[in-house]
Residue, then its C-alpha position, 0 to 999 in steps of 0.5 A: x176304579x170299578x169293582x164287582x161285589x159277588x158274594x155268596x151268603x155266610x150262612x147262618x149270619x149274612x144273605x147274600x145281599x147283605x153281604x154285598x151291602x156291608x162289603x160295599x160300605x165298608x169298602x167306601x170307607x177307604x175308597x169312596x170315589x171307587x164305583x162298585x157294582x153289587x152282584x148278589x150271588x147263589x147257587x140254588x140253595x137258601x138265598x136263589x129266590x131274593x138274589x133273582x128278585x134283586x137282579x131280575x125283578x118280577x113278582x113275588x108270590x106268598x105261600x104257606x106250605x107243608x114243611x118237612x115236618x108237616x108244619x105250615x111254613x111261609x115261602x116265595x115264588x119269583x115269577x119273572x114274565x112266565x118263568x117261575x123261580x123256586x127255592x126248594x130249601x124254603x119248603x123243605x130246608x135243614x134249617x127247618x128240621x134242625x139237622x135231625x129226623x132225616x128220615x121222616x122229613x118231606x119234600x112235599x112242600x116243594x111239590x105243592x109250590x110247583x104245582x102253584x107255579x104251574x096254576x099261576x101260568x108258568x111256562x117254565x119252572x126253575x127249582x133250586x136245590x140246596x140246603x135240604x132237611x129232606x132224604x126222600x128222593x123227592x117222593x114228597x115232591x112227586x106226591x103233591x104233584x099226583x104220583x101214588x104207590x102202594x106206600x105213602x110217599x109224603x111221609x119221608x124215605x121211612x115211608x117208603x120202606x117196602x115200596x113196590x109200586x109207584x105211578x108217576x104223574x104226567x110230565x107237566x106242559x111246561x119247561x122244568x129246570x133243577x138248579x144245582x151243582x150237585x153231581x151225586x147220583x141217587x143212591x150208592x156210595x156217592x148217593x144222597x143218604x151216604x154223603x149228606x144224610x148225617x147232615x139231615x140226622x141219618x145216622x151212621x148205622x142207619x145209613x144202609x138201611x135209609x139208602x135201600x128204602x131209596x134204592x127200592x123206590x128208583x126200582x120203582x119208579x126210573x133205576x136208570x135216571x136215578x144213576x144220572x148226575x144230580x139225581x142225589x141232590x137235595x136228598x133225591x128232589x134232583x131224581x123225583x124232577x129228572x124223572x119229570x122230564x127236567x134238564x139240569x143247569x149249575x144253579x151259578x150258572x142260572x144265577x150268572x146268567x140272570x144277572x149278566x155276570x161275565x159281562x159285568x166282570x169284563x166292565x170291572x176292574x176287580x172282582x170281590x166275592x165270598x162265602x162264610x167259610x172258604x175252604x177246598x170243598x168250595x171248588x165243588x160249584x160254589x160260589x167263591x170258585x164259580x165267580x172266579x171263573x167268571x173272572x179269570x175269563x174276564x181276565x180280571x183279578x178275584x179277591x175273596x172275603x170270608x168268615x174261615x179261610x182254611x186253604x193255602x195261597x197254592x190251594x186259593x190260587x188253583x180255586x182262581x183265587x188271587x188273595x182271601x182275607x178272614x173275618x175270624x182272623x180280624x175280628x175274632x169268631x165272637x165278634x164275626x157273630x156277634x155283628x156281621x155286617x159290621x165286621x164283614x164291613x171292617x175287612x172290606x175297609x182293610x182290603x181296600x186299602x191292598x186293592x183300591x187304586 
């Protein structure tokens, strides 16, 4: 039996790759003659550079950038012939600011790793958006890359308080892509403040005031461009690249596509995939739900492994999903945590045994 392994990361414990490896194993276990082929997945978020690394090869170029806080923090280009991969959460990611001080934190790190893809000869620059600690509508971003106004733009969305003037830089001579499946526009009660703000440490009451100093800098930059699809994503980095002259691609589908997903699913006879908590926000460009897509063209069955399953069968089944099995249920939440990839490995065993010819 061939299988498809595609999961995304479990984030917190397991990247995507690791994931794939302890389904793997586990699944040997029950059913070593089965021929599995591991498909890493991410949909521009933490993990988008490793899992195109892992399927494209290329090289990896090291930096040390600005953070979101002003700290010096390590990060990684993929540069693939002259096609340059960057993962905006390695610069800027809430992982960084501990989910607080979203109002001071920056997006400048992006922009720096931009301009070095762009020094190196890349010709076109993938940047993946996801997992932001930053709320500033990408101004840090557009900073690094020349734009200057009559307020500080690398200082945060409190920079901009009182901004009436910004001179963007010349779109640069290359090809410019924003990988994510975020719809959201800038700002409104859809934009990037009011959903993900107190995720980044916007507090409530701070949200209008956050969202108006972010409404102010799009009147001075593209009003337009900020009402577009995926201007909010990232905290506003989707907007500050648009304005860039950037064409906008669901990160899975980027991802999909680098590694010949459909044609490896059409090659199989089942498809695993998986996320740390499986539940109906998955539908909004997820993983889990982007690789069952993937499947049901292929017309080949989805199975999905996860930390939480927190859906019904009817929920599963209209996110394409034939069958979802729980980490927590099986092992309990202290061991999920406490060993991973071992316990990530036990349901693979257990799942095998329903799937597995």
């Amino acid at each position: 039996m061939r299988v498809l392994v595609a999961p995304d990361k479990f984030a917190g414990t397991l990247t995507a790759v690791e994931a794939a490896e302890a389904i793997a194993e586990g699944w040997r276990r029950r059913a070593p003659d089965d021929e599995l082929d591991l498909a890493p997945m991410a949909d521009g978020g933490p993990g988008f550079v490793d899992v195109l690394h892992a399927a494209l090869g290329g090289d990896l170029m090291a930096s040390v950038v600005p953070g979101p806080l002003g700290e010096e923090v390590p990060a990684t280009t993929l540069m693939v012939g002259d096609t340059a991969y960057v993962e905006s959460a390695q610069a800027c990611g809430v992982h960084l600011t501990g989910g607080e001080r979203g109002e001071e934190a920056t997006s400048y790190g992006v922009g720096v790793l931009v301009a070095r893809a762009l020094e190196a000869g890349a010709r076109t620059v993938v940047v993946g958006l996801g997992g932001s600690g930053s709320n500033d509508g990408g101004a840090g971003l557009l900073a690094a890359l020349g734009a200057t106004a009559d307020r500080p733009l690398d200082q945060g969305a409190r920079g901009l308080g009182g901004v009436t003037a910004v001179q963007l830089p010349a779109a640069p001579d290359a090809t410019l892509v924003v990988a994510s499946d975020v719809d959201n526009p800038l700002t409104g009660l859809f934009g990037a403040t009011k959903v993900f703000g107190p995720q980044k440490g916007v507090a409530e009451e701070r949200i209008a005031e956050v969202d108006g100093w972010l409404e102010a800098f799009a009147v001075a930059t593209d009003r337009r461009t900020s009402l577009e699809k995926g201007a909010g994503a990232a905290g506003g980095l989707g907007y500050a690249l648009l304005c860039l002259g950037a064409t906008r691609r669901p990160g899975l589908d980027v991802v999909a596509d680098a590694v010949g997903l459909a044609d490896r699913a059409r090659a199989t006879d089942l498809v695993l995939t998986g996320e740390g908590a499986f539940d109906f926000s998955s539908r909004s460009g997820k993983v889990p739900y982007g690789v069952a897509e993937v499947a049901a063209a292929a017309v080949r069955p989805c199975v999905a492994l996860a930390g939480q399953v927190l859906v019904g069968s009817r929920e599963m089944r209209a996110l394409g999903v034939e069958s979802a099995y729980s980490l927590v249920d099986l092992v309990g939440e202290e061991q999920a945590f406490a060993d991973p990839a071992g316990s990530l490995a036990a349901l693979a065993e257990r799942v095998a045994r329903t799937w597995s010819r």
